[in-house]
C-alpha positions in Angstrom: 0.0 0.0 0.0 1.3 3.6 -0.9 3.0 5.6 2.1 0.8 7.8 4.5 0.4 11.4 3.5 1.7 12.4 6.7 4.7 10.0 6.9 8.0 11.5 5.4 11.6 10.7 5.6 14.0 13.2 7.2 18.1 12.6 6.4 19.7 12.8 9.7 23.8 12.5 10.3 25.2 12.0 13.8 28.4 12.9 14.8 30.8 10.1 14.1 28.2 8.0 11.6 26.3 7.3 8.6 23.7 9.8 7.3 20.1 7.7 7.8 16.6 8.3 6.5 14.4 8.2 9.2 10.1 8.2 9.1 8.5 10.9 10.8 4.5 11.6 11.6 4.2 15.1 10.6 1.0 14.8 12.6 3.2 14.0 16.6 6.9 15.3 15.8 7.7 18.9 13.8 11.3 20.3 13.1 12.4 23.1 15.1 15.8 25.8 14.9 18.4 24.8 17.2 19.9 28.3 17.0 17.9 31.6 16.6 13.8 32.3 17.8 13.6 28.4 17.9 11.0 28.3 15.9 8.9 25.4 14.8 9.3 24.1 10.5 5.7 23.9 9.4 3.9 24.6 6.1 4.0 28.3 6.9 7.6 28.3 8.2 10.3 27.3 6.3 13.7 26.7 6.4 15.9 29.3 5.3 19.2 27.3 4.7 19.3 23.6 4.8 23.0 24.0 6.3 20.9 25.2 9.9 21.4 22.4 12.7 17.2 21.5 13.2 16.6 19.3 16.0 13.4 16.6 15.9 10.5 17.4 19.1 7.6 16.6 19.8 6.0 20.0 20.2 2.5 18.3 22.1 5.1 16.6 24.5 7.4 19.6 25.0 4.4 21.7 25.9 2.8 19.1 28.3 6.1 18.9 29.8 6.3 22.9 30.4 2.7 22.7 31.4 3.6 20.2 34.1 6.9 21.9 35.3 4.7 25.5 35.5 2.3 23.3 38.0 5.2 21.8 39.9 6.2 23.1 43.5 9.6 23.5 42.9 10.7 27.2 42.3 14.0 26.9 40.3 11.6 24.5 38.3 9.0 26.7 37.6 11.1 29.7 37.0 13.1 27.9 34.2 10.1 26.4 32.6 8.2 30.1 32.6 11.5 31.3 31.3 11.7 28.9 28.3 7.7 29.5 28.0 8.3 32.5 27.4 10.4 32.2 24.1 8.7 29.9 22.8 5.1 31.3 23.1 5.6 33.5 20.0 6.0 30.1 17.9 2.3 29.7 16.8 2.7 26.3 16.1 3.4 25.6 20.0 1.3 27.6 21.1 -1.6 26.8 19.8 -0.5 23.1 21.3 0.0 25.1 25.3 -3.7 27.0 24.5 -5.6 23.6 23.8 -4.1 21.9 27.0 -5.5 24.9 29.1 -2.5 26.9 29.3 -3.5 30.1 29.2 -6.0 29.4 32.1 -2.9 28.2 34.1 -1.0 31.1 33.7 -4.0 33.0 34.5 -4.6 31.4 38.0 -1.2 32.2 38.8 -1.1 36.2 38.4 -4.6 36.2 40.5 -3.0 34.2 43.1 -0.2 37.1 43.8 2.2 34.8 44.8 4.6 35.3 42.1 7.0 38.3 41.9 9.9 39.2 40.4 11.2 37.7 37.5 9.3 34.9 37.6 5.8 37.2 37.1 7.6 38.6 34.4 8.0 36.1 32.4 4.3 35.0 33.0 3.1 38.0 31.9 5.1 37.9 29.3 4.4 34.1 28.1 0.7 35.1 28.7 0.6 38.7 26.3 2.5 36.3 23.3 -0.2 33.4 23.6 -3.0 35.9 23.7 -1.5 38.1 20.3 -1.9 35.4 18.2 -5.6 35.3 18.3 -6.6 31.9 18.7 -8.3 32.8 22.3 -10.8 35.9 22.8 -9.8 38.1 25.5 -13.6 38.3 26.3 -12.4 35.0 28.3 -10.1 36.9 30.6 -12.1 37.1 34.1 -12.4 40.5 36.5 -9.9 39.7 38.6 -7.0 39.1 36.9 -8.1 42.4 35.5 -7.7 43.8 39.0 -4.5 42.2 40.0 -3.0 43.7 36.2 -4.4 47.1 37.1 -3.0 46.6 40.5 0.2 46.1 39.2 -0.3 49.6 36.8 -0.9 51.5 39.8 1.8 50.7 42.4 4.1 53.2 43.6 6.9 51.1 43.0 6.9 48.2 40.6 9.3 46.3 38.7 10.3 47.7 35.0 9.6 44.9 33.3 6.2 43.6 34.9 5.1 47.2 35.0 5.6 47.0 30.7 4.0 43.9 30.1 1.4 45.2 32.2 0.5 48.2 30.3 0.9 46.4 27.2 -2.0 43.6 28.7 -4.1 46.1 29.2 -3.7 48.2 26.0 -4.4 44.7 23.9 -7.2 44.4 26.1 -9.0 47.9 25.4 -8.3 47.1 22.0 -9.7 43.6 21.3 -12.5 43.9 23.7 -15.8 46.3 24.2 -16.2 44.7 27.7 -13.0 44.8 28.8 -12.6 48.4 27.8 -15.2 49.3 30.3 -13.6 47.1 32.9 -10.4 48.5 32.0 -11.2 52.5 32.2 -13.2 51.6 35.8 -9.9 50.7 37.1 -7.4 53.1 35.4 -7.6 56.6 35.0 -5.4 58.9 32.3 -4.3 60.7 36.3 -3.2 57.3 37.6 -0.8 57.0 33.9 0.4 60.9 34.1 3.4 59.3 37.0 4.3 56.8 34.4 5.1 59.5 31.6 7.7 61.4 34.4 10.1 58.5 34.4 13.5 58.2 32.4 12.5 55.0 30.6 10.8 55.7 27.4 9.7 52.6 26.7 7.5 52.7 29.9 6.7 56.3 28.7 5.6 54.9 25.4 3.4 52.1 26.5 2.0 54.7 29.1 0.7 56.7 26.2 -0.5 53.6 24.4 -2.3 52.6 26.5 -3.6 56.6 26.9 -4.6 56.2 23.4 -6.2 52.3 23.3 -8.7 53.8 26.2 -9.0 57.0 24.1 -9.6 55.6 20.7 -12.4 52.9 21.8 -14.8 55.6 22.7 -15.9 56.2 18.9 -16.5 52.7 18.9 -18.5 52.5 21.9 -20.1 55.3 19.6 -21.5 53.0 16.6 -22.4 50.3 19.8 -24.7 52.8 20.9 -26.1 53.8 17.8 -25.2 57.5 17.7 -25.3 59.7 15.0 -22.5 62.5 15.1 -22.2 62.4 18.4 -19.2 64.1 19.9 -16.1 61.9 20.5 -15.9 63.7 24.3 -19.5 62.4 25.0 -18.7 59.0 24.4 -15.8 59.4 26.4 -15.8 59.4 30.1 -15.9 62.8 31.7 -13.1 62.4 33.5 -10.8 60.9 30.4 -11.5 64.0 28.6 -11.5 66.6 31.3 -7.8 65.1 31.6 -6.7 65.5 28.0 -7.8 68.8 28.1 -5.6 70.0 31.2 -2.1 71.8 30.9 -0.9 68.7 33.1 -0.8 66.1 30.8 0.1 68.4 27.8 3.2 70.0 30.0 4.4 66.8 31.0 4.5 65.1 27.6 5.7 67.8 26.4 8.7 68.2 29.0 9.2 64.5 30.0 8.9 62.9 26.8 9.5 65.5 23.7 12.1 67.7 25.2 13.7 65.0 27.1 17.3 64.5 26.5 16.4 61.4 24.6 15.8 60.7 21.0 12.3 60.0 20.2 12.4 56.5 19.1 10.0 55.5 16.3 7.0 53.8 18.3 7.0 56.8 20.6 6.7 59.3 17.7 4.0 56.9 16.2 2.0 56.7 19.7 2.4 60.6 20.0 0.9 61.2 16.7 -1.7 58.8 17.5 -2.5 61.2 20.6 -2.5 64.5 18.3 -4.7 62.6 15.3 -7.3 61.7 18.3 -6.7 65.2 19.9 -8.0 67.2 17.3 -10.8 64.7 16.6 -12.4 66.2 19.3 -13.2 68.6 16.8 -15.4 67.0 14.7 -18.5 67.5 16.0 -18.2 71.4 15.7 -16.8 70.7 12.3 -19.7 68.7 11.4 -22.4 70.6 13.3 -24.4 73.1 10.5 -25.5 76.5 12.2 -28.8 76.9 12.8 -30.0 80.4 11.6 -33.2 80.4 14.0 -30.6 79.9 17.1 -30.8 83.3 18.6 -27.4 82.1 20.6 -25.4 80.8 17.6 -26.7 84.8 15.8 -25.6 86.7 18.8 -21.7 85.4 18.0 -22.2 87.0 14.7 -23.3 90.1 15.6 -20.7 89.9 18.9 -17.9 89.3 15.6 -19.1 92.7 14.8 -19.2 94.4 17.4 -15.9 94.0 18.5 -14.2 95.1 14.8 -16.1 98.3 14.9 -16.6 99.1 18.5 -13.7 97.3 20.4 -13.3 96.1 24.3 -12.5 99.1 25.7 -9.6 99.6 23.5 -6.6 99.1 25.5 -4.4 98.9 21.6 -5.4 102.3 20.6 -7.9 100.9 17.9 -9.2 104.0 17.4 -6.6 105.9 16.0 -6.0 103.1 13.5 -9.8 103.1 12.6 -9.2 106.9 11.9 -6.9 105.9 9.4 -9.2 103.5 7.6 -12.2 105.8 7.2 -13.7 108.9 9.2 -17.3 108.0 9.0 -18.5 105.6 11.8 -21.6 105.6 9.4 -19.4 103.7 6.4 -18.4 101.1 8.8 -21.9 99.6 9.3 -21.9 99.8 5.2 -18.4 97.7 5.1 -20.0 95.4 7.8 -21.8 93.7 4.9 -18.0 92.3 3.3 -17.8 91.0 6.4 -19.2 87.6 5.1 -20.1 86.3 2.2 -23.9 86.2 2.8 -24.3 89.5 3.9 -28.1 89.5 3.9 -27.9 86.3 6.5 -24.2 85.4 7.6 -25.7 82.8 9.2 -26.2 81.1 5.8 -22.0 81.1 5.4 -21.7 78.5 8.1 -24.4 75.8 7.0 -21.4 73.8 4.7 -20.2 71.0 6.4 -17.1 70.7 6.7 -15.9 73.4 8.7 -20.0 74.0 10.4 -19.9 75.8 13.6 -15.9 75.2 13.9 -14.8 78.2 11.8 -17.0 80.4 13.9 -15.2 79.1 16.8 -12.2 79.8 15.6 -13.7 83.5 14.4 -14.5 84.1 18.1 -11.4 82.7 19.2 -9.2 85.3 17.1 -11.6 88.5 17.9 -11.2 87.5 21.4 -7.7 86.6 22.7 -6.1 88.2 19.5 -8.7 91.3 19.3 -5.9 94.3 17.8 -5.3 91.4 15.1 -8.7 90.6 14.1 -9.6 94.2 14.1 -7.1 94.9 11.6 -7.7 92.0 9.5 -11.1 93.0 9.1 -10.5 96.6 8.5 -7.6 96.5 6.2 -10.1 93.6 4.0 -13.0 96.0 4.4 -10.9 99.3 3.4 -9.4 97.5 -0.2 -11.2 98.3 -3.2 -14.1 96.7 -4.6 -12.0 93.9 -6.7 -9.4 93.6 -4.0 -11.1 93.1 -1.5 -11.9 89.7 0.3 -14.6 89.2 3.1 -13.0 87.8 6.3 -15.3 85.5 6.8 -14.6 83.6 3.6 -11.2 83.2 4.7 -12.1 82.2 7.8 -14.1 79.5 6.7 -11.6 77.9 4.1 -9.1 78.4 5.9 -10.4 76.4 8.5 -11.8 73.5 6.2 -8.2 73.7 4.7 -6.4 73.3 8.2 -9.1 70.6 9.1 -7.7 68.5 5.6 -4.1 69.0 6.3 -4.2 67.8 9.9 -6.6 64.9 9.1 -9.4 66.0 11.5 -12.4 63.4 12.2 -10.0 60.6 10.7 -8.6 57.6 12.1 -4.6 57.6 12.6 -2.5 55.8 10.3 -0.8 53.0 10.7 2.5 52.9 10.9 3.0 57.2 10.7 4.6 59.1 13.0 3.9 62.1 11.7 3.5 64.3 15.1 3.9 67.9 15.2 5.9 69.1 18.8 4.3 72.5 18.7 1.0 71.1 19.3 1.8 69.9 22.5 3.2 73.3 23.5 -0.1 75.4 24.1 -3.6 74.4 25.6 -5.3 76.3 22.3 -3.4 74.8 19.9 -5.3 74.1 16.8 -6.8 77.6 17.8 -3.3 79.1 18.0 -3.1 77.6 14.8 -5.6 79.4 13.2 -4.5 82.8 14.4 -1.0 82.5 12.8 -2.5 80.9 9.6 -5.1 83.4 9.4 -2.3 86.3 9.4 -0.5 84.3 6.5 -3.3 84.2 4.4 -3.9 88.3 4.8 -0.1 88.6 4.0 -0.3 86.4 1.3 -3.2 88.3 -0.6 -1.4 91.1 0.1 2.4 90.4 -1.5 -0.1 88.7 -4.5 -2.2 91.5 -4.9 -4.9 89.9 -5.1 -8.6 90.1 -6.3 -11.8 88.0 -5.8 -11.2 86.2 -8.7 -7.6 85.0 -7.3 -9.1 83.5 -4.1 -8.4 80.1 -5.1 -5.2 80.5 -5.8 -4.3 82.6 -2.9 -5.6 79.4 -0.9 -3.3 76.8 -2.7 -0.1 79.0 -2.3 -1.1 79.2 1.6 -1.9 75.7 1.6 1.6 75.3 0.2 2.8 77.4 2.6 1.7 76.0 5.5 2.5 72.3 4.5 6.0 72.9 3.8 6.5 74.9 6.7 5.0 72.3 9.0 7.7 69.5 7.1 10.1 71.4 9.1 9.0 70.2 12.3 9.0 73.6 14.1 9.4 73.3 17.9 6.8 75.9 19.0 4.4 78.1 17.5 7.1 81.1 17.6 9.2 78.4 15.6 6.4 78.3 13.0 6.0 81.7 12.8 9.2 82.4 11.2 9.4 79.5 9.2 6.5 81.1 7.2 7.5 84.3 7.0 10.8 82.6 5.6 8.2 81.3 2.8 6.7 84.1 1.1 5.1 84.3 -2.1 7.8 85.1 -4.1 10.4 81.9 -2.4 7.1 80.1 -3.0 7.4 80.5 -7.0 11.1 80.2 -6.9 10.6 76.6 -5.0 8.1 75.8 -7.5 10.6 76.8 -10.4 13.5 74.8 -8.8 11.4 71.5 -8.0 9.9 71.9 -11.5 13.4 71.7 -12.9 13.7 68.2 -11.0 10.3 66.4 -12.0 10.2 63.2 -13.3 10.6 64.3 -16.9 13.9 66.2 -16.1 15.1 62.2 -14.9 14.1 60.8 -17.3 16.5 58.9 -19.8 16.1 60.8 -23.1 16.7 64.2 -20.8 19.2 62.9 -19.1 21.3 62.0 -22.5 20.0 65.3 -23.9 21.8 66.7 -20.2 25.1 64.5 -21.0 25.6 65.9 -24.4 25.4 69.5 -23.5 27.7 69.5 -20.6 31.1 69.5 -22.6 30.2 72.2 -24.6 29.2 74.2 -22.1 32.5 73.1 -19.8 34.3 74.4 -23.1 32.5 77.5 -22.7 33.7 77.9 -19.0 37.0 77.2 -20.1 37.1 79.9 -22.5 35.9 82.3 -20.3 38.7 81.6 -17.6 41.0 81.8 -19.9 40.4 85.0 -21.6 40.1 86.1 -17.7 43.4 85.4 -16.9 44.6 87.2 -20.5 43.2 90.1 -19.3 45.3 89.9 -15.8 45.4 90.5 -12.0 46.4 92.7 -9.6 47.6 90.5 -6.6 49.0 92.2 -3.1 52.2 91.1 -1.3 51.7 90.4 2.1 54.7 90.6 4.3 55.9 91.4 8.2 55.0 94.7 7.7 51.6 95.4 6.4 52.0 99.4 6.4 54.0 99.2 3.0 51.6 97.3 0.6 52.9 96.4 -2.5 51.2 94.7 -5.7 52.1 92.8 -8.1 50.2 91.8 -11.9 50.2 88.7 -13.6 48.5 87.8 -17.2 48.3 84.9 -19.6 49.7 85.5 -22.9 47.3 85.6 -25.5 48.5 82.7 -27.6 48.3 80.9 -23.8 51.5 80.1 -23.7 53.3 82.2 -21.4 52.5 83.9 -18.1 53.6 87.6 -17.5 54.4 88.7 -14.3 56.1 91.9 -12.6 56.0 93.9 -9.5 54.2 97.3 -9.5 53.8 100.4 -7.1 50.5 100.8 -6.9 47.2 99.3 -7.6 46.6 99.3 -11.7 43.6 100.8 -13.6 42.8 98.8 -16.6 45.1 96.6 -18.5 48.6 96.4 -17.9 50.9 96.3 -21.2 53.0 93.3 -21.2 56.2 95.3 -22.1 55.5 96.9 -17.8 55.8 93.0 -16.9 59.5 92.1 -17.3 59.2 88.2 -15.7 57.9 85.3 -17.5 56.9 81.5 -16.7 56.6 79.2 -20.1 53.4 77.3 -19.4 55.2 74.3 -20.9 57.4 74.1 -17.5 54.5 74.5 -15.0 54.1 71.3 -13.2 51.3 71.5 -10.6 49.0 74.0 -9.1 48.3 73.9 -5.2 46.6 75.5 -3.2 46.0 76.3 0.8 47.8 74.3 3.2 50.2 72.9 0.3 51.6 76.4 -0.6 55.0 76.9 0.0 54.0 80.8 1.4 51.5 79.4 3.6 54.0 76.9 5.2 56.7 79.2 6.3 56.6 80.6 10.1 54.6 83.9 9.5 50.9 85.5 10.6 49.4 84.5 6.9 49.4 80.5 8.7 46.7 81.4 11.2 45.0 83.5 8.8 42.3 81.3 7.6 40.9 83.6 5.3 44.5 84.5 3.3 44.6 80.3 3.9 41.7 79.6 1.3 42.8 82.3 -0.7 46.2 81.3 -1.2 47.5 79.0 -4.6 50.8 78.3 -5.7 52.3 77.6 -9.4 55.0 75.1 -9.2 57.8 75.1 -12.0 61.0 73.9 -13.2 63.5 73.9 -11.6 62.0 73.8 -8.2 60.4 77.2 -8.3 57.3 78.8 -7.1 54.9 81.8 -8.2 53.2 82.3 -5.1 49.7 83.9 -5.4 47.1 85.4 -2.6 44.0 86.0 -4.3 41.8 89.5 -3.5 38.5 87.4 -3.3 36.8 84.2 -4.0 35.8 84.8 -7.5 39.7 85.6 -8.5 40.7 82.4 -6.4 38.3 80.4 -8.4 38.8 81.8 -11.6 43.0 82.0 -11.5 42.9 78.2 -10.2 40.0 77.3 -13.1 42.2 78.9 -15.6 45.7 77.2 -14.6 44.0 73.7 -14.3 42.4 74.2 -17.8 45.7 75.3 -19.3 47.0 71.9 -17.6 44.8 69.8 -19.3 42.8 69.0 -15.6 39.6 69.6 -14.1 38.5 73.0 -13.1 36.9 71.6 -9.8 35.8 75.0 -7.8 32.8 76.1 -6.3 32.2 78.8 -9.6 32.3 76.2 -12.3 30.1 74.1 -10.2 27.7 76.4 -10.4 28.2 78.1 -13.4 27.5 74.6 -14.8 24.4 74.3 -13.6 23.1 77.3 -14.4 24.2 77.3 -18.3 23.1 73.4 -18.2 20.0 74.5 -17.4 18.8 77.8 -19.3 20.2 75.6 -21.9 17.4 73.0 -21.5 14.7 75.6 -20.9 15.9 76.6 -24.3 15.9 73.8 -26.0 12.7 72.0 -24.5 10.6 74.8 -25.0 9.0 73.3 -27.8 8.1 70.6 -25.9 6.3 72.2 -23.1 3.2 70.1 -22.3 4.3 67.4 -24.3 4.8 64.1 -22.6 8.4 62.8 -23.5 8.7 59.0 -24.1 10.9 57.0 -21.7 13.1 55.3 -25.1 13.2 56.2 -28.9 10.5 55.1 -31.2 11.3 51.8 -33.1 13.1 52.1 -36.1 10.5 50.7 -38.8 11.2 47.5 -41.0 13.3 47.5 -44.0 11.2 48.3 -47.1 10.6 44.4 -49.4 12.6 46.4 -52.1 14.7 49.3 -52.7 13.2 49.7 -56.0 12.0 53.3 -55.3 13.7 56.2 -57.5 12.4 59.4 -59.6 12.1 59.1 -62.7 12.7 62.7 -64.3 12.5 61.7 -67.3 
């Protein structure tokens, strides 16, 4: 009869004898690694190198026998068998074995004894948090009290490290995987109870501190959908006290001093858990984001009208408002006129915040600015409402997109991302942040239209180069809101377009082969051209200085290139020259045919000798030497950077080497490239393929002439 499926035959060499095929039941024995995670061979684990030492086991056995030694009453016996439980819980193939005989139930009953401590809870816990990530057993299982003792553990004083992580990390996977337990979980640890944890100098019980902020944090918009709501606020699904928490300058100054501006790097799964926190953070906002105004809401209309009343008839003006009023217009009566640019619906403004997204949250943010920023709001509005008819752009319509814009960049109402870390420090900096936010955009987008002159028609494109603005400025990571501040008034319009320009230059089709090749062709002539230029430079001559002891007597000297490049000129003179000196004024001469080498800095023979020029650095990278048969030197101290570059450019060309400097570098790039425009303007809009077009088939005959005849 043919061989069972499950029967195979494994070659197997022992030290000091013949290899033998041996018959193994796939379904009792498995291979495992000797060396590395010790992982079990199965279908879904395979070897990576048949030269690996594997050793046979009988995985059922081997987790019988740990199961039996975790039961035992010896300590040492139990503390080794928890200890290699704990490695080999992450193979699923065992563990699914240690689950079916109960296991996880076992190590259950011994964390709500509280018997074990030390390292040998550790490795429980940690045995117990591997079995349970690999699914096979709901964590609906898991029974009150071990929740208790876990928790208990959370909120000692004083706790080991390692059983304090594992705990954390239990009770995050636990939030997560479970709506029961999350309610369990939040009745027994409070966001105050995890502020200690974020104070300490390990980060990675900082980290799993602020996971497990975020696991209790993120299950409330599920608890949401349980209960059937519809928009409901994040905060209301949250418990009061959660939120109330979040929202206090004590957990906000403590991650932001403890954790972001600790003198340790932010590792990666910190900076993901911390943009988790800011993503969840700002979700808070949805609800005003989503929430349409009511125009019958006498409360919702008296902002409005409060918006008005404060950017024609102030607080008490503590700023001197008035004067700058006077400036704007004379006529209290025109004001009340101009109030209707105020929005866009100036018949009912109440009308402009009915769009959702922003709603109700652009009003906030309106109400915000007039408030605690009331001499900037005024003058907002009353430089917009002073402009002329087609230059002029109702605050409240930048307000609003403005706001829907910031609510798109920073992803607000979405869920966070795996696997980004994309957290902003300045948002942890301020209690008001996204409202801070606002204030400082808001005053970038009145510069903007400003330095773009712009009119109604432009308003989208005012709102994509402040988009722009703001994105690239926030790529910078800025530490603070002051930080951001002058990034973006780093990025004005004008460094916008020339970004624009130099990023255009770089775009796929400037990479792309045929431009590439088209690039490669035109750099030797244009080297050629560079070469030229230096050249005729150095025909035309400098004026050099002699440096000695004594600076009170300057002296110069001049030094050209013949003009058939064969000779170079050189002669003392007494005083600086004005124009072109004659060759026949320029009595010694070096024949380019005996120059052997051109160095420069440290290498020249005048900057080696004992004198002040050696701790000069800036005579140091001015300096260049020619070096000539017989073992002489024309020693040379340049008046600038552009002669230094141009002298050595020249002598290297006339060498037959490269010129190397900074100025050909860029001079390079910058004819390279005007060439280009040049040549591909033509092209413009015209997609360029990636290789040439086939060359067509030879013709069945070549029987194709004129006849003139």
């Amino acid at each position: 009869m043919p061989p069972h499926s499950d029967i195979v035959k494994v070659a197997i060499e022992w030290p000091g004898a013949n290899a033998q095929l041996i018959e193994i039941d796939q379904v009792s024995f498995a291979l495992r690694y000797a060396d590395g995670p010790q992982l079990y061979i199965t279908e879904q684990v395979s070897l990576n190198t048949l030269a690996e030492f594997i050793t046979i086991i009988h995985y059922a056995r081997a987790a019988r026998q740990l199961l039996d030694r975790i039961q035992s009453h010896g300590i040492d016996a139990r503390l080794e068998a928890l200890k290699e439980l704990a490695k080999l819980s992450a193979d699923p193939t065992f563990a699914t074995e240690f689950i079916n005989m109960e296991g996880i139930g076992t190590l259950a009953r011994l964390v709500e004894s509280g018997t074990h401590f030390g390292e040998m809870l550790a490795f429980t816990l940690t045995a117990f948090l591997e079995l349970m990530d690999h699914g096979i057993v709901s964590w609906d299982l898991i029974s009150l009290s071990f929740i208790k003792q876990i928790a208990g553990y959370v909120n000692q004083p004083m706790v080991d490290v390692s059983i304090l992580q594992r705990s954390l990390a239990i009770l995050e996977s636990m939030v997560l995987n479970s709506h029961s337990l999350y309610h369990r979980v939040a009745q027994d640890i409070t966001v105050g109870q995890l502020i200690g944890h974020l104070q300490v100098s390990n980060q990675e019980i900082q980290t799993y501190a602020i996971a497990l902020i975020n696991a209790l944090f993120l299950k409330a918009p599920e608890d949401r959908r349980q209960c059937g709501g519809d928009s409901i606020m994040l905060l209301e699904c949250f418990s009061e006290e959660m939120a109330s928490t979040l929202a206090q300058k004590h957990l906000r100054s403590i991650i932001l001093n403890h954790v972001i501006r600790g003198n340790r790097p932010i590792k990666a799964e910190m900076a993901h858990q911390l943009y988790v926190l800011q993503v969840l953070t700002f979700n808070l906002l949805e609800e005003r984001m989503m929430t349409k105004m009511d125009p019958s809401d006498q409360a919702q209309r008296d902002i409005i009208f409060e918006l008005r009343r404060i950017a024609f008839d102030g607080e008490n003006d503590p700023s001197g408002t008035e004067k700058r009023k006077a400036m704007y217009t004379k006529d209290y009566k025109m004001l009340v006129d101009v109030l209707k640019r105020l929005f866009g619906n100036h018949v009912n403004p109440a009308m402009d915040f009915t769009q959702t997204p922003p709603g109700m949250l652009a009003l906030d943010n309106m109400l915000y600015l007039a408030k605690l920023h009331q001499d900037t709001y005024i003058r907002i509005v009353l430089e917009n409402s002073s402009r002329e008819d087609k230059h002029e752009c109702p605050f409240g319509r930048c307000a609003i997109e403005l706001t829907r814009m910031l609510c798109e960049i920073l992803q607000v109402g979405e869920l966070p991302n795996e696997g980004c870390n994309d957290y902003h420090p300045m948002f942890f900096t301020h209690d008001r942040a996204w409202e801070e936010f606002f204030c400082v955009c808001i005053q970038l987008l009145n510069k903007t239209w400003k330095e773009m002159r712009a009119t109604a028609e432009d308003f989208n494109k005012v709102m994509q180069v402040v988009r722009e603005q703001i994105t690239r400025a926030l790529a910078m990571k800025p530490s603070s809101l002051d930080h951001l501040k002058g990034k973006l008034r780093g990025l004005s319009y004008s460094e916008i377009l020339r970004l624009r320009q130099s990023e255009r230059m770089s775009q796929d089709d400037f990479q792309s082969p045929p431009i590439i090749e088209l690039r490669e062709r035109i750099q030797p002539e244009i080297l050629e051209l560079i070469k030229q230029q230096r050249l005729n430079r150095l025909c035309e001559g400098s004026c050099f200085r002699k440096l000695g002891n004594r600076r009170r007597q300057e002296k110069f000297w001049f030094c050209r290139l013949s003009l058939n490049h064969k000779v170079l000129h050189y002669g003392d003179l007494d005083e600086s020259p004005q124009g072109e000196v004659p060759l026949e004024l320029l009595t010694d001469k070096i024949p380019v045919s005996d120059i052997k080498s051109v160095v420069t800095g440290k290498d020249c023979p005048h900057m080696k000798e004992k004198s002040a020029l050696k701790q000069n650095k800036e005579v140091l990278e001015l300096a260049f030497s020619v070096l000539y048969d017989p073992d002489e030197n024309l020693n040379f101290v340049a008046p600038n950077k552009y002669e230094y570059c141009v002298w050595t450019d020249g002598l290297c060309a006339l060498l037959g080497r490269e010129m190397g400097s900074d100025l050909t570098r860029s001079d390079l790039d910058t004819l390279i490239s005007m060439e280009m425009k040049l040549r591909l303007l033509d092209l413009e809009n015209i997609a360029i393929p990636e290789a040439p077009p086939p060359v067509p088939k030879e013709p069945s005959t070549y029987n194709f002439t004129y006849n003139y005849g």
